[in-house]
DSSP file (Angstrom, degrees, kcal/mol; ACC not computed):
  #  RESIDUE AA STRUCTURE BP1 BP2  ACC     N-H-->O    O-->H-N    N-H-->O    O-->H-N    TCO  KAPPA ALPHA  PHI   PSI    X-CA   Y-CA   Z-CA
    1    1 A X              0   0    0      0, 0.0     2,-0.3     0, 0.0    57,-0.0   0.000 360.0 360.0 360.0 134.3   17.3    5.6   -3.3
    2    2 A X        -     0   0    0      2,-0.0    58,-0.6    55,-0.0    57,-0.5  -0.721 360.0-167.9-111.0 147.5   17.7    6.8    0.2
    3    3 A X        -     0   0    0     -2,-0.3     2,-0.2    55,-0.2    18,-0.2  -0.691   6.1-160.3-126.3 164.8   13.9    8.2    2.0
    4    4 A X        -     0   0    0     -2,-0.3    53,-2.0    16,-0.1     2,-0.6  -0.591  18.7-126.1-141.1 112.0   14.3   10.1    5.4
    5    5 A X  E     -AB  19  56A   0     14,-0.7    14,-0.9    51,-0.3    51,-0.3  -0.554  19.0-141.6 -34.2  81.5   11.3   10.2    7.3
    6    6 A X  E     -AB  18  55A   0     49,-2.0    49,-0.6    -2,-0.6     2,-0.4  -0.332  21.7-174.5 -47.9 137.8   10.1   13.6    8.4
    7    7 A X  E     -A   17   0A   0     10,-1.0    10,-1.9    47,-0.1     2,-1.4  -0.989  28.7-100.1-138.0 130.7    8.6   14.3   11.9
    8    8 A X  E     -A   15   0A   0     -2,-0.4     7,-0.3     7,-0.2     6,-0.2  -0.367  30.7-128.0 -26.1  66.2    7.1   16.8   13.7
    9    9 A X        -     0   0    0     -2,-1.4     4,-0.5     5,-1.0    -1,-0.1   0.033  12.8-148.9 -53.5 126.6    9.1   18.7   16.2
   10   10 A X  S    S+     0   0    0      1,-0.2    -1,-0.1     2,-0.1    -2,-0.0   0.938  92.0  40.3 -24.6 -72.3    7.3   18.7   19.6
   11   11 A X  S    S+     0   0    0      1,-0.1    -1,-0.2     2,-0.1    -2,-0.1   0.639 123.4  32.0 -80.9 -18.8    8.6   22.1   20.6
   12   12 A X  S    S-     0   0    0      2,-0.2    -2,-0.1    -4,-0.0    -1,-0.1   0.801  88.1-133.1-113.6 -48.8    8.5   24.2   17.5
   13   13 A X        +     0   0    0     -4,-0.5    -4,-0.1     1,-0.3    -3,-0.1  -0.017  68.3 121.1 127.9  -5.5    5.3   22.6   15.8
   14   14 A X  S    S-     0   0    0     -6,-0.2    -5,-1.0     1,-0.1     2,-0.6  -0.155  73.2-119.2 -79.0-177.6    7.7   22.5   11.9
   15   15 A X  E    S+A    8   0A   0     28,-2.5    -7,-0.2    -7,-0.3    -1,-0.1  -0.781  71.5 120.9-126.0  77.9    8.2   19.7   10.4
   16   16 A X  E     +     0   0A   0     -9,-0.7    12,-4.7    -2,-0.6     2,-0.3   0.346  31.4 112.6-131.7 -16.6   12.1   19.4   10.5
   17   17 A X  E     -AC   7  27A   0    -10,-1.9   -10,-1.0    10,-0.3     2,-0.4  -0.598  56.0-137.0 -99.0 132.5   13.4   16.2   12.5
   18   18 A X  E     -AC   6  26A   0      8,-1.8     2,-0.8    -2,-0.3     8,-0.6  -0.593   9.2-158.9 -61.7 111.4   15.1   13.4   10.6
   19   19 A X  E     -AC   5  25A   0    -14,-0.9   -14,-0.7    -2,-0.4     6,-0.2  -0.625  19.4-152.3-131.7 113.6   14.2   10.2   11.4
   20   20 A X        -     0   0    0      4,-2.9   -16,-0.1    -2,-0.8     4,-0.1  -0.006  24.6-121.7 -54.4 152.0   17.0    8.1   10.2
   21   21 A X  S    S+     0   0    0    -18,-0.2    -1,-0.1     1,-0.2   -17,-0.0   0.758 123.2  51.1 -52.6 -27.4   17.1    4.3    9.0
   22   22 A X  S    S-     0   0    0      2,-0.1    -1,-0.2     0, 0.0    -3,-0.0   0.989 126.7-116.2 -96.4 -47.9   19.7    3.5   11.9
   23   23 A X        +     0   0    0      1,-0.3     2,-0.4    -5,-0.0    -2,-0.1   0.613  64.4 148.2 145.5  69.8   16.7    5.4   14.0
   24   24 A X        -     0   0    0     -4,-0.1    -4,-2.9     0, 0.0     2,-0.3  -0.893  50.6-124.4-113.5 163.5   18.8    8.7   15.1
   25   25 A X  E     +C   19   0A   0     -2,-0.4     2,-0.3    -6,-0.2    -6,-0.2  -0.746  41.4 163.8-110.3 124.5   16.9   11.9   15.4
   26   26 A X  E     -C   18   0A   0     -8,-0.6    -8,-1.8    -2,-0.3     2,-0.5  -0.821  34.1-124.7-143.0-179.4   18.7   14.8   13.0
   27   27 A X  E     -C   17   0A   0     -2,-0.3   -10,-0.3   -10,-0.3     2,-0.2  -0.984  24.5-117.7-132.5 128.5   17.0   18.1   12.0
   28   28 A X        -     0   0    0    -12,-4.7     2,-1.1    -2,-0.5   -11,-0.0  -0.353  27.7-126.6 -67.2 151.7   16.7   19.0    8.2
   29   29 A X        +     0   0    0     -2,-0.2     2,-0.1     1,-0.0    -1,-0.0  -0.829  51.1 143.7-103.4 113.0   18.5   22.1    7.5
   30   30 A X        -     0   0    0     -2,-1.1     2,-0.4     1,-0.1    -1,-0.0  -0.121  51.2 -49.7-114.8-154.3   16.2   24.4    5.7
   31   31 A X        -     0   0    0     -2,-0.1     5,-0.1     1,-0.0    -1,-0.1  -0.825  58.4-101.2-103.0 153.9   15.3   27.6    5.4
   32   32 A X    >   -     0   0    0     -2,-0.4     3,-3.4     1,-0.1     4,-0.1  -0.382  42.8-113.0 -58.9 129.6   14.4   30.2    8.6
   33   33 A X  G >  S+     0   0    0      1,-0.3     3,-2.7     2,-0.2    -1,-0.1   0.906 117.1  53.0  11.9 -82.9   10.3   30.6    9.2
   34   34 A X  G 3  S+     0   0    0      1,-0.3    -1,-0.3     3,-0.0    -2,-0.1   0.763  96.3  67.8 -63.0  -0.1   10.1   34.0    8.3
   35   35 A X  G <   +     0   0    0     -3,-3.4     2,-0.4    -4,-0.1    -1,-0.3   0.497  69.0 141.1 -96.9  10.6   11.9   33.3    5.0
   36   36 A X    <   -     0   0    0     -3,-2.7     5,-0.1     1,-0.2    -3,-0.0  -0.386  36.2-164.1 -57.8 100.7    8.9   31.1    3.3
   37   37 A X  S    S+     0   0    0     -2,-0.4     2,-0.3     3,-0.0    -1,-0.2   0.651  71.5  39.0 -44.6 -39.4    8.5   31.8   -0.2
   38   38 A X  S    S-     0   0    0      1,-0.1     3,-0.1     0, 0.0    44,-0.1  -0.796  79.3-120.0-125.7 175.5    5.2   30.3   -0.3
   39   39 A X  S    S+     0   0    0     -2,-0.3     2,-0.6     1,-0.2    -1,-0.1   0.901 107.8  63.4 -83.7 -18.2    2.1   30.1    1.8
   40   40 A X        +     0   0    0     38,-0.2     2,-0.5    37,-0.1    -1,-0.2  -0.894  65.0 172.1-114.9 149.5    2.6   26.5    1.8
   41   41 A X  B  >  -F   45   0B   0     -2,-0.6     4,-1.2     4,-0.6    36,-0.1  -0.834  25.2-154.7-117.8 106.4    6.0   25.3    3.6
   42   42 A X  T  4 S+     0   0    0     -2,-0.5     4,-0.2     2,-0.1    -1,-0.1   0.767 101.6  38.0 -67.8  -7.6    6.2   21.6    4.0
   43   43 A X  T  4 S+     0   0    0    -29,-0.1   -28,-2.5     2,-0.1     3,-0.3   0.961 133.2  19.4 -76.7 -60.9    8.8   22.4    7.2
   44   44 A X  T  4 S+     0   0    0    -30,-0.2    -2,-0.1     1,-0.2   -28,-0.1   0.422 136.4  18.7-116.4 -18.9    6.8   25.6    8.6
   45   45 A X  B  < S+F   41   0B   0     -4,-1.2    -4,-0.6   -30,-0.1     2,-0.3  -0.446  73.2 175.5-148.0  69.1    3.4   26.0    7.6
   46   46 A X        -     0   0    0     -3,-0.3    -4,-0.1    -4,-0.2     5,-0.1  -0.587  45.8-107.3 -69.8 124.4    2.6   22.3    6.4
   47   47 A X    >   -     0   0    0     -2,-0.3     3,-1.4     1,-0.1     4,-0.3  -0.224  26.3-131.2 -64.1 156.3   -1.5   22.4    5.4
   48   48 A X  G >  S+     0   0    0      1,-0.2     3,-3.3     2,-0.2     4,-0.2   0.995 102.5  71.8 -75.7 -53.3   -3.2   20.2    8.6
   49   49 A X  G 3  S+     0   0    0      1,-0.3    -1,-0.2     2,-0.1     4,-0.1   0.802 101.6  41.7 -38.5 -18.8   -5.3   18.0    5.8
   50   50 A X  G X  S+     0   0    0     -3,-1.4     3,-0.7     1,-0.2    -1,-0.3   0.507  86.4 100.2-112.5  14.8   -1.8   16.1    4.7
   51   51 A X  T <  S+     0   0    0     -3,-3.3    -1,-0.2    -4,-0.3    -2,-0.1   0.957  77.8  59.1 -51.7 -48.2   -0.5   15.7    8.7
   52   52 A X  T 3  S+     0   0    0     -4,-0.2     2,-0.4    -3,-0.1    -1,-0.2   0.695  96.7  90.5 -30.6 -33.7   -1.8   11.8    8.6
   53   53 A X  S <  S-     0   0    0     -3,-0.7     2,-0.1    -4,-0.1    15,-0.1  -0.697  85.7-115.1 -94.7 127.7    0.4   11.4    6.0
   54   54 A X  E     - D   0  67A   0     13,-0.6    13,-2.7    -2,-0.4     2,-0.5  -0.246  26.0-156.5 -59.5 122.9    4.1   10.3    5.8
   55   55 A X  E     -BD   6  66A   0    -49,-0.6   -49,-2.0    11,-0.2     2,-0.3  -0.932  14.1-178.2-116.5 123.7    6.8   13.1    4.5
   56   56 A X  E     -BD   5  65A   0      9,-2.6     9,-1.1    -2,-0.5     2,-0.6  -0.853  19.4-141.5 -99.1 151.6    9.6   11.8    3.2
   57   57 A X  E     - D   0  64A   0    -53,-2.0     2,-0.3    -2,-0.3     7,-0.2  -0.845  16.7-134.3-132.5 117.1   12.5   13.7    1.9
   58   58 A X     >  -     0   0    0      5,-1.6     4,-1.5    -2,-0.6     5,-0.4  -0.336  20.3-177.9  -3.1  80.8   14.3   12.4   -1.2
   59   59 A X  T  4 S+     0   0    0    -57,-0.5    -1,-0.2    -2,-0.3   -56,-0.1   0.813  85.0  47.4 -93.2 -27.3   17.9   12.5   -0.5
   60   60 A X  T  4 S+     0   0    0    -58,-0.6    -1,-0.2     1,-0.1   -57,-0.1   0.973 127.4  25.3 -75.8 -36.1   18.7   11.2   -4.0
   61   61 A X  T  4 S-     0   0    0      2,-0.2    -2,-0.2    30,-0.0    -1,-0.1   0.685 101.7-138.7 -93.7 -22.5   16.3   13.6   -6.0
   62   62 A X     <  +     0   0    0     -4,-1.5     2,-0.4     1,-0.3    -3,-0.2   0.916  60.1 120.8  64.2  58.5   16.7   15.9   -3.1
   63   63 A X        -     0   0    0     -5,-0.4    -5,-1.6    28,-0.0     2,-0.8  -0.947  69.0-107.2-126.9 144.4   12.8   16.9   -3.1
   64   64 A X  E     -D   57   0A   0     -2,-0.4    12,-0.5    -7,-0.2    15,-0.4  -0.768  39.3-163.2 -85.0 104.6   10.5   16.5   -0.5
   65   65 A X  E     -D   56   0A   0     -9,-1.1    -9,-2.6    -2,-0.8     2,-0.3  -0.469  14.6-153.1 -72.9 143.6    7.2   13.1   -0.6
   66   66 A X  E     -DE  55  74A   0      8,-2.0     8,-3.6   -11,-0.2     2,-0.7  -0.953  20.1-131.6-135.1 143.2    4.4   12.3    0.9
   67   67 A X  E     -DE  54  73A   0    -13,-2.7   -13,-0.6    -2,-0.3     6,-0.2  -0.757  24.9-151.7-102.9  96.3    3.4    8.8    1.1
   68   68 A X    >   -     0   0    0      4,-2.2     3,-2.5    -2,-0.7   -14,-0.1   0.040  34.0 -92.5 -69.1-171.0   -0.3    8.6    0.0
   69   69 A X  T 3  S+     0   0    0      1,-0.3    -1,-0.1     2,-0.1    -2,-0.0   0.791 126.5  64.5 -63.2 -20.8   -3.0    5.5    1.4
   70   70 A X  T 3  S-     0   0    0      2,-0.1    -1,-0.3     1,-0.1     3,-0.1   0.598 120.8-114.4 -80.3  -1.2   -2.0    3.6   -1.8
   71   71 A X  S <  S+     0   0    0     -3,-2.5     2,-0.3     1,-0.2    -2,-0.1   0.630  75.5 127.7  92.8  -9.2    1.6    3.4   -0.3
   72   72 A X        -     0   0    0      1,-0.0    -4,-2.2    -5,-0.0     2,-0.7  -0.769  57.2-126.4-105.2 152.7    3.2    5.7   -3.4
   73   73 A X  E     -E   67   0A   0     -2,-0.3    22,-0.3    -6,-0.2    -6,-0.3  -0.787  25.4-175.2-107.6 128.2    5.3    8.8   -2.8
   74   74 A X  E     -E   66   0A   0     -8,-3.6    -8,-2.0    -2,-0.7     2,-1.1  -0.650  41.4-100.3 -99.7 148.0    4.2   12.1   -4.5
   75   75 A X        -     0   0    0     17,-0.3     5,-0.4    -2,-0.2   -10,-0.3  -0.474  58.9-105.4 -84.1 114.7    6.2   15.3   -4.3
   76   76 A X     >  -     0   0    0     -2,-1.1     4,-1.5   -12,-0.5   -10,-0.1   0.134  28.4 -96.6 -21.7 167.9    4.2   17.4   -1.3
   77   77 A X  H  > S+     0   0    0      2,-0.2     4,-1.8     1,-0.2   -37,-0.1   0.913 129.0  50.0 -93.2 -45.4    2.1   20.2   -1.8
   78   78 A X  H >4 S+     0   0    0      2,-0.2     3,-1.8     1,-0.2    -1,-0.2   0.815 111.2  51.4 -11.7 -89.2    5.4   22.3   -0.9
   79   79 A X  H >> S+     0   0    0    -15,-0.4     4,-2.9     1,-0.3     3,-2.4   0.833 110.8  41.0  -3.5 -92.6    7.2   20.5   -3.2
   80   80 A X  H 3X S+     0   0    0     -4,-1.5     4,-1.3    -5,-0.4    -1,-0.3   0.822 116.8  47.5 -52.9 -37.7    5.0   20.8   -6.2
   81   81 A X  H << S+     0   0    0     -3,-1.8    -1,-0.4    -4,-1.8    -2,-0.2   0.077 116.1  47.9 -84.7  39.6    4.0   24.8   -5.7
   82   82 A X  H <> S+     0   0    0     -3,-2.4     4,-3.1     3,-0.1    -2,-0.2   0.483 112.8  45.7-170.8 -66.7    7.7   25.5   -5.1
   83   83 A X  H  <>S+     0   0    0     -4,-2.9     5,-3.2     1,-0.2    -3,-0.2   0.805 115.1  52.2 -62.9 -38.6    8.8   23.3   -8.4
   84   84 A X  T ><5S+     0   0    0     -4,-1.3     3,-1.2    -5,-0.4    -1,-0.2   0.877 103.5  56.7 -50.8 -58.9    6.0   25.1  -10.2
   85   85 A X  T 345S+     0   0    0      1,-0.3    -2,-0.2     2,-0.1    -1,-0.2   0.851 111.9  35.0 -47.9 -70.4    7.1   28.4   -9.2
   86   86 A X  T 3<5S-     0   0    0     -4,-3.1    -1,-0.3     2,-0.1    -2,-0.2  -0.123 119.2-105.2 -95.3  50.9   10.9   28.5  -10.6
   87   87 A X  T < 5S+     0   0    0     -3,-1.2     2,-0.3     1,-0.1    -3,-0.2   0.550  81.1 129.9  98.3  26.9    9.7   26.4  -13.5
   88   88 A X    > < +     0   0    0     -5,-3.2     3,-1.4    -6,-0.2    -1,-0.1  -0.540  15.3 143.1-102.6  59.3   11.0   22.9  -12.8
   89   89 A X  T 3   +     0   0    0      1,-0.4     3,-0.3    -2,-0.3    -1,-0.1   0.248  66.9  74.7-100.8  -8.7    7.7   21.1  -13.4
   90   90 A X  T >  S+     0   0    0      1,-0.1     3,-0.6    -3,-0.1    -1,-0.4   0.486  89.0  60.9 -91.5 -20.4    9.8   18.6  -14.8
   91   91 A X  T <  S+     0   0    0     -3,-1.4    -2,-0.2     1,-0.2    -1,-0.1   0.494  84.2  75.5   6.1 -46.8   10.8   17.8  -10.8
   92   92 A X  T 3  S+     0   0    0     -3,-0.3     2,-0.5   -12,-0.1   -17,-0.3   0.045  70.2 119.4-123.8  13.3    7.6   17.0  -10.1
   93   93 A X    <   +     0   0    0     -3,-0.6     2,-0.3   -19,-0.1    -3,-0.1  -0.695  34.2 151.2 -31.6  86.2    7.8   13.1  -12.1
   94   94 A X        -     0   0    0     -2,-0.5     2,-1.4   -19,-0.0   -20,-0.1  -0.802  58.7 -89.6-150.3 174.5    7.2   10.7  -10.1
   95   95 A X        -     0   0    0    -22,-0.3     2,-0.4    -2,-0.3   -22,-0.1  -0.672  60.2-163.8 -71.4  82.4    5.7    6.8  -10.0
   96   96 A X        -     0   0    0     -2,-1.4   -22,-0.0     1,-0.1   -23,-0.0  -0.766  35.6-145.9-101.4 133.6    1.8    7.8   -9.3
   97   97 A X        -     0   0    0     -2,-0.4    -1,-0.1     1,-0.1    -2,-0.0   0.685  42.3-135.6 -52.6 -30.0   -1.2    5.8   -8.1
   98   98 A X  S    S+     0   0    0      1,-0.0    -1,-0.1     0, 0.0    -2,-0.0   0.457  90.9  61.4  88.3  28.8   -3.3    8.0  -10.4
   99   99 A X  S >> S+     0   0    0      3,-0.0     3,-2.2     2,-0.0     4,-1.2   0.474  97.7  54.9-152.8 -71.7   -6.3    8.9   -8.2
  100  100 A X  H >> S+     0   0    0      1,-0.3     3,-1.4     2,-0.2     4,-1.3   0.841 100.8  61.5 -35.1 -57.4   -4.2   11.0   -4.9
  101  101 A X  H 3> S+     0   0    0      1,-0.3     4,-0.6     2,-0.2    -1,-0.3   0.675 104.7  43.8 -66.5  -9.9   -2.6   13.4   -7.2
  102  102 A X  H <4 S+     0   0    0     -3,-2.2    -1,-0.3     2,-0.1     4,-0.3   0.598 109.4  59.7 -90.3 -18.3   -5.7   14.8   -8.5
  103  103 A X  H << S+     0   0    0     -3,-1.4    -2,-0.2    -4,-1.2    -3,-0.1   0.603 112.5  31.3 -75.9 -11.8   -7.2   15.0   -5.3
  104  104 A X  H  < S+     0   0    0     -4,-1.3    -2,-0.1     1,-0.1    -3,-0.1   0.660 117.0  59.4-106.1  -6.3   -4.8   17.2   -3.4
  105  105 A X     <        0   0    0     -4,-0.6    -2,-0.1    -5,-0.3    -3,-0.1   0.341 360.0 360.0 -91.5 -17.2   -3.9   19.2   -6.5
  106  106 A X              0   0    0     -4,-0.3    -1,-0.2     0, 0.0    -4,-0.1   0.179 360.0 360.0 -68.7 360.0   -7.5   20.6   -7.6
């Protein structure tokens, strides 16, 4: 399983920069701002409650985590209304602590 570590861009505010295991700096290739399907965008309009928290993006399942305080990675609130949305709910499977996902998800 490959992780990539999502970051903050400085200058734009999204949440787009790659930060690599070899530690180079890349940009995920998404979709433009104004093309955001939902009100929340885990690149462009990520909610400020899950900023403390580590986004990872799933190169193997090729979904976007965030890495709750127990250390396990959940698919992001993006992620999950996004998967919901065209009906892949089956996506949205993952190893869970059992206590986070009901707290951002209510």
């Amino acid at each position: 399983m490959t992780q990539v570590k999502i970051l903050q861009d400085p200058e734009t505010g999204y949440w787009n920069q790659l930060y690599r295991e070899d530690r180079r700096v890349g940009r995920l290739r998404t979709h433009k701002p104004g093309d955001c399907a939902l009100d929340e965008c885990d690149v462009h309009n990520r909610p400020q409650r899950f900023h403390d928290l580590i986004l990872l993006w799933r190169t193997d399942r090729g979904i976007m985590e965030q890495v709750c305080k127990c250390g396990i990675g959940h698919p992001s609130p993006g992620e999950h209304a996004f998967r919901k949305t065209v009906g892949q709910e089956h996506e949205l499977i993952h190893g869970c602590c059992g206590k986070c996902c009901e707290e951002w998800y209510q």
